[in-house]
C-alpha positions in Angstrom: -80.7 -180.8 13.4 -79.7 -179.0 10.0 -75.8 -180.1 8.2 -72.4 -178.7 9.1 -72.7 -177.4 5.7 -76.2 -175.7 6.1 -75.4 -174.7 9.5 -72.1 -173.1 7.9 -74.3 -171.4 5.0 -76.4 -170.1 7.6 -74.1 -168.0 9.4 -72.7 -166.6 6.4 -76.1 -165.8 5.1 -77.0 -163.7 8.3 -74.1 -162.3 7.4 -74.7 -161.2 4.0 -78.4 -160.3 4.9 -76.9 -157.5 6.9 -74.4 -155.9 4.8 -77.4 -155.9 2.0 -79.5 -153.8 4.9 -76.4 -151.5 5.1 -76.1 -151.7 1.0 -80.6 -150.8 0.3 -79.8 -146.9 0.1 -77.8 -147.2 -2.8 -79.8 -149.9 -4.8 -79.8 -153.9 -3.9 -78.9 -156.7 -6.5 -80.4 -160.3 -5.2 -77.4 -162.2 -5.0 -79.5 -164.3 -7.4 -78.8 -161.9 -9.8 -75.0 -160.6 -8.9 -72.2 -162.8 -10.4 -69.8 -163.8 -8.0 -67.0 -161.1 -7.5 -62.8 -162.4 -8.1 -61.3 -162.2 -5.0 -57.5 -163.1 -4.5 -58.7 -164.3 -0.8 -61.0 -166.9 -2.4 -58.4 -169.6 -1.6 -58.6 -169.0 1.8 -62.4 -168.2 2.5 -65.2 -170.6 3.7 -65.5 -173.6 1.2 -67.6 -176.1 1.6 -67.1 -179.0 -0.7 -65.0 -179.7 -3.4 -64.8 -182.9 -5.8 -62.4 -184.4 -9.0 -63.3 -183.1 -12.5 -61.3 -185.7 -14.2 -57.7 -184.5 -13.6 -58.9 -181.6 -12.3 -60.1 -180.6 -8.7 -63.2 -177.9 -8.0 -64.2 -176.3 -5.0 -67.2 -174.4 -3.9 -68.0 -171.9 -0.9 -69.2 -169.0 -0.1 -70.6 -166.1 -1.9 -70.3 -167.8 -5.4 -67.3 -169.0 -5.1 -65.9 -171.7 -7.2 -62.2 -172.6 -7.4 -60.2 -175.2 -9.5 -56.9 -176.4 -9.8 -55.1 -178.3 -12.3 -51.9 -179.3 -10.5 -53.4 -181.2 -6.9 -54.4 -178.3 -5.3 -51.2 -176.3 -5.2 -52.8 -173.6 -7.0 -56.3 -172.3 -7.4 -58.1 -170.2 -10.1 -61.4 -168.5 -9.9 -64.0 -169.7 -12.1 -66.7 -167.1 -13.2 -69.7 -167.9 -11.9 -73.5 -165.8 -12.2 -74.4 -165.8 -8.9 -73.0 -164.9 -5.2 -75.4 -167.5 -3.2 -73.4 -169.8 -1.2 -72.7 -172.5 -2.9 -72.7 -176.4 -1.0 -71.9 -178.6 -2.9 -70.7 -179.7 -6.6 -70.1 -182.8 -8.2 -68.8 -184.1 -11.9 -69.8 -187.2 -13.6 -67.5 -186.4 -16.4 -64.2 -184.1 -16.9 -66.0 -181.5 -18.6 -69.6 -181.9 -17.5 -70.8 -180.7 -13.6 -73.1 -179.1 -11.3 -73.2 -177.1 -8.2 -75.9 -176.5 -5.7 -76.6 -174.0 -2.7 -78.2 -172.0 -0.9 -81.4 -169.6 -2.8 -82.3 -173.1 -4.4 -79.7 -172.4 -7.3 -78.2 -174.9 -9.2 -75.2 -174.1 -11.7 -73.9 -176.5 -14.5 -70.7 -176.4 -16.4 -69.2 -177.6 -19.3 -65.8 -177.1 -19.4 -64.8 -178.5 -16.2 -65.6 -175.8 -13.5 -64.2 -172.9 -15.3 -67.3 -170.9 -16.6 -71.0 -172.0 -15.1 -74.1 -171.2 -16.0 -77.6 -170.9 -14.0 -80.1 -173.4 -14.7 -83.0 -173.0 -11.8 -83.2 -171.1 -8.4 -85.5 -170.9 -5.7 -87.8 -168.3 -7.3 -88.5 -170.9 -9.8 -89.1 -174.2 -7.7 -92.7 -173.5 -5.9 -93.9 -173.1 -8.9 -92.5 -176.1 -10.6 -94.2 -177.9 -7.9 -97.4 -176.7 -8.1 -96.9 -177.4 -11.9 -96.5 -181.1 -11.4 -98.5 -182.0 -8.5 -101.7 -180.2 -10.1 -101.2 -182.1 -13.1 -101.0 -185.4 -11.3 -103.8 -184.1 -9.0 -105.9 -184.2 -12.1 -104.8 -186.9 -13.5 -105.7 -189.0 -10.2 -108.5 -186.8 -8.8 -108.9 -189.8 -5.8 -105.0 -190.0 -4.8 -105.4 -187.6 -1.6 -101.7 -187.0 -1.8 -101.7 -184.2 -4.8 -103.5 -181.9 -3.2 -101.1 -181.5 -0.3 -98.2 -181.6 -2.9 -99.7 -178.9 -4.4 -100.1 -176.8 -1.2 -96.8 -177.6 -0.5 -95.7 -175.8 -3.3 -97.8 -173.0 -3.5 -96.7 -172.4 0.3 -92.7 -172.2 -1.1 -94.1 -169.8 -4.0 -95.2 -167.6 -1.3 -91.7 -167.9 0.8 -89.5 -167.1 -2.0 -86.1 -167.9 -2.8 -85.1 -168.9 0.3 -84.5 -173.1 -0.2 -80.8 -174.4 0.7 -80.2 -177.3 -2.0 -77.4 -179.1 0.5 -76.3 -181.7 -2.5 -76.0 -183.5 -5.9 -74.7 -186.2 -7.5 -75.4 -187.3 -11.0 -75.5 -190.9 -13.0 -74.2 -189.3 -15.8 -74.2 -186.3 -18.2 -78.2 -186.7 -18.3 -79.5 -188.2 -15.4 -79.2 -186.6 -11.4 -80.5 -185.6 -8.1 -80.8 -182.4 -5.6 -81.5 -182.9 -2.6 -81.9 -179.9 0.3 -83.9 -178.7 3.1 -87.2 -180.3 4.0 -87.1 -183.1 1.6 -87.1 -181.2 -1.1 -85.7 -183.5 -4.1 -85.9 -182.7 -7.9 -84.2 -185.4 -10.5 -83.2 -184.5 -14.1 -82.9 -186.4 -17.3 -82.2 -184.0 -19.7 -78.7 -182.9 -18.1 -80.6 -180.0 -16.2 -82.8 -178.7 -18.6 -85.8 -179.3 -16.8 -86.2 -180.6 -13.7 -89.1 -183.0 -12.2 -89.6 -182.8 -8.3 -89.3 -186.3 -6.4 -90.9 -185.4 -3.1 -93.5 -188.4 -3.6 -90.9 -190.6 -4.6 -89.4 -190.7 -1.1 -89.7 -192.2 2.4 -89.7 -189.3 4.1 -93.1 -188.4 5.7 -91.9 -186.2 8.5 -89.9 -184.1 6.1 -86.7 -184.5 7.5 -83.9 -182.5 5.9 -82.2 -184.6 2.8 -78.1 -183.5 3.6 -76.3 -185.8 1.2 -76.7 -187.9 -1.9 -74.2 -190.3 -3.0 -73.6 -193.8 -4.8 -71.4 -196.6 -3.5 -71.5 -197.6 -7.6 -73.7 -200.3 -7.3 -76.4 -198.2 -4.9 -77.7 -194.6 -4.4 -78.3 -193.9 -0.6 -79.6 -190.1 0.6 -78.4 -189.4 4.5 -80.8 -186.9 6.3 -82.1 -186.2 10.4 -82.8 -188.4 13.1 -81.5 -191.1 11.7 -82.9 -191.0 8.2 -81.2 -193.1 5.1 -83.0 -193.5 2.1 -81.7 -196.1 -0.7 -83.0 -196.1 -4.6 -85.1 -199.0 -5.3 -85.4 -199.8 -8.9 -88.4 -202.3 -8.4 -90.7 -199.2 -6.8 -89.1 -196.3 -8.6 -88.6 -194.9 -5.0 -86.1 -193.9 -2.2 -86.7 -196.5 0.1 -86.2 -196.0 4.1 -83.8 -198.3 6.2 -83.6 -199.0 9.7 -80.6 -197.7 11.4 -79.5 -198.0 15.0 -78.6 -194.3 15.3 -81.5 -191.8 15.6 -79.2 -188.1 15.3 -78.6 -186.3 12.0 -76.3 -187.5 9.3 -74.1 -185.3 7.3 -72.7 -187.5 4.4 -72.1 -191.0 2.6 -69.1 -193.0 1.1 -68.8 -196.4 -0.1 -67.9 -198.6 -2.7 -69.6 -201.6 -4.2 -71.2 -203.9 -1.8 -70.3 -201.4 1.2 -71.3 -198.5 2.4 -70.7 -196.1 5.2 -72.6 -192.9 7.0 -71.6 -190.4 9.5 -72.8 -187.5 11.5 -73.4 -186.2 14.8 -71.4 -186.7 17.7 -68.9 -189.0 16.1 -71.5 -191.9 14.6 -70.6 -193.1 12.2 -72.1 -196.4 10.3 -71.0 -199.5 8.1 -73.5 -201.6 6.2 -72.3 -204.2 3.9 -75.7 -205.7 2.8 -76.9 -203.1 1.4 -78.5 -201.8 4.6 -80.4 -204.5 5.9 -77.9 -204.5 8.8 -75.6 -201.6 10.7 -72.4 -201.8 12.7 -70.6 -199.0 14.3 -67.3 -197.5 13.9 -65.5 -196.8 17.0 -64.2 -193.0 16.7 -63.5 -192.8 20.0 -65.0 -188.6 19.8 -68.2 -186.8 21.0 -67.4 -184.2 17.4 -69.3 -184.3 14.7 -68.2 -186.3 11.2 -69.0 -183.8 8.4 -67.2 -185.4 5.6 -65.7 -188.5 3.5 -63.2 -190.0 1.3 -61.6 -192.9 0.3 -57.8 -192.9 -0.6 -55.7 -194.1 -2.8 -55.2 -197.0 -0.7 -59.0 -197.6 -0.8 -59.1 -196.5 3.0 -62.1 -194.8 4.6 -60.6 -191.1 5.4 -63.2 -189.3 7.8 -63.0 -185.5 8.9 -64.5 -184.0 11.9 -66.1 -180.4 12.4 -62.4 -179.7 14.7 -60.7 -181.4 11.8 -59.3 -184.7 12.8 -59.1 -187.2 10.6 -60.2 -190.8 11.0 -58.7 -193.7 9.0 -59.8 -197.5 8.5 -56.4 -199.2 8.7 -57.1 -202.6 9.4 -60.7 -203.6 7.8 -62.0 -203.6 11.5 -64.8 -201.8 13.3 -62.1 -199.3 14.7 -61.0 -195.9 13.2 -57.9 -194.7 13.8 -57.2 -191.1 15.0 -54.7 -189.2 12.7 -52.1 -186.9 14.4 -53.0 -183.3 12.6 -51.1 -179.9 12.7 -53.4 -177.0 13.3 -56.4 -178.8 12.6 -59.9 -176.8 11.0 -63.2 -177.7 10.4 -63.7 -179.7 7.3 -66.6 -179.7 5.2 -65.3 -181.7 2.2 -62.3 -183.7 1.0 -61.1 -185.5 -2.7 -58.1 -187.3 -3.5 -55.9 -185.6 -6.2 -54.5 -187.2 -9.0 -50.9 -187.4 -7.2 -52.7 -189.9 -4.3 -52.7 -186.7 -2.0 -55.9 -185.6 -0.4 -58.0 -182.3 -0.8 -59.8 -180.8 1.9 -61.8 -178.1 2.4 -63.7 -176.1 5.1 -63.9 -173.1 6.9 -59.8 -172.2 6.3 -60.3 -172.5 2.5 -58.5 -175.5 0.8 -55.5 -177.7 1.9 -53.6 -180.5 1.0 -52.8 -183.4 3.4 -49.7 -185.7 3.2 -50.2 -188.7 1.2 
């Protein structure tokens, strides 16, 4: 089962693929390759995440675009950005420095807080940076039977092209991140982006399974995936461990804090470990709908959002989310608190601020 926000990118893509059909008579442009076109309906299209850039909030959605706002999301500018793949997901470690991921296997960074971006890899690119670094492991261990398949693995994306949602990314710092997309697919940077090293042996993840969020709690890094797969850094074997969970369906995201954290997905599961995921208990949301995003408010409350758009809140430390009253709810895909305490979300009505 793929993520609300790949599911979301999927439909759009379709889309997209046949407007281009219409558009081959008088000369296609890879949307690789087109920079992402201003549009006073940006606001309001298909966005599908948006995060805190210091004081500042960016969004990004589809075709390219990314949005930011300076004063809690009352008004939105474009930002110029190279490319019209739709973008999934973005993320800031600093005011100034962040990156965006999507579909195409692209991956943006910027430097002045979401207003200009700049490509640093795409999906033409990444088969081959595979085959790079698994053949020169592959020599350098002739007997580890694993390079070999690593290798085919990435000569077989060299031959399928572009085509390789990244679904998320989070970074330590202005140096050091993950992305994380379809079919584990996983590349880490040190170097802020400037070359990327692909994880995909660095994972327990033998089946595959799509990787659909990255996160930390700030004392952990956890990875949410299908059929019940969370992955968890450990320092001691330089891997993304697996833990045991009692839910077997998809998850769609992670939030937490130190010493807790919390996953959700299909059909209203959602998950609360607070031993580092040696142990699970379940929220009761009381709905069948899928949770497809997360925040934690000013109050330090768990804020949940559904694919109808209701909103779950953890009002009294208990196992028991409380269903919010909403007026003409929508599909979320992403939410951040502003800088007034006020909450940010995002999905397929464009942005929106909720009552504090």
């Amino acid at each position: 089962m793929c993520s609300f926000k790949m599911q979301a990118s999927l439909m759009l893509a379709m889309l997209l693929t046949l407007a281009q059909g219409v558009a081959q008579a008088s000369g296609y442009v890879d949307v690789l390759d087109l920079p992402a076109r201003p549009s006073a309906l940006a606001v309001r299209s298909p966005l599908l995440d948006v995060a805190n850039a210091g004081k500042r909030l960016v969004a990004v959605g589809q075709r390219g675009h990314v949005l930011y706002s300076d004063d809690a999301g009352r008004q939105w500018q474009q930002a110029d950005v190279p490319v019209s793949s739709d973008l999934n997901a973005v993320y800031f470690p600093s005011p100034e420095q962040g990156w965006a991921v999507g579909n195409d296997g692209v991956i943006l960074h910027s430097s002045d807080a979401g207003a200009t971006w700049n490509k640093q890899l795409d999906g033409r690119q990444i088969g081959a940076l595979l085959v790079k670094h698994y053949t020169a492991l592959a020599q350098a261990e002739p007997a580890n039977e694993q390079w070999p398949l690593r290798v085919a693995e990435g000569q077989r994306l060299v031959e399928e092209g572009a085509d390789k949602p990244l679904l998320d990314v989070w970074f330590a710092n202005d140096k050091q991140g993950y992305v994380v997309g379809v079919f584990n697919l996983i590349l880490h940077t040190e170097d802020g982006g400037r070359s990327w090293t692909p994880f995909q042996d660095r994972t327990d993840n033998p089946q595959s399974f799509h990787l659909n969020a990255i996160a930390s709690t700030g004392d952990a890094l956890y990875i949410v995936g299908e059929q019940g797969l969370v992955l968890k850094w450990d320092t001691s074997q330089q891997r993304f461990a697996a833990l045991a969970t009692p839910y077997q369906g998809s998850f769609f995201g992670v939030v937490g804090k130190p010493g807790e954290v919390v996953v959700f997905g299909l059909r209203g599961n959602v998950l609360r470990s607070t031993d580092g995921g040696l142990s699970w208990k379940p929220f009761d949301t009381g709905l069948q709908v899928s949770v497809t995003a997360g925040a934690i408010d000013a109050q330090g409350h768990y804020r949940l959002f559904t694919q109808a758009g209701h909103m779950l809140v953890d009002q009294s430390n208990n196992d028991h989310l409380q269903l919010m009253p909403q007026q003409n709810p929508s599909p979320v895909a992403g939410a951040a608190l502003a800088g007034d305490g006020s909450l940010i979300v995002v999905g397929s009505r464009g942005a929106r601020a909720l009552l504090k």
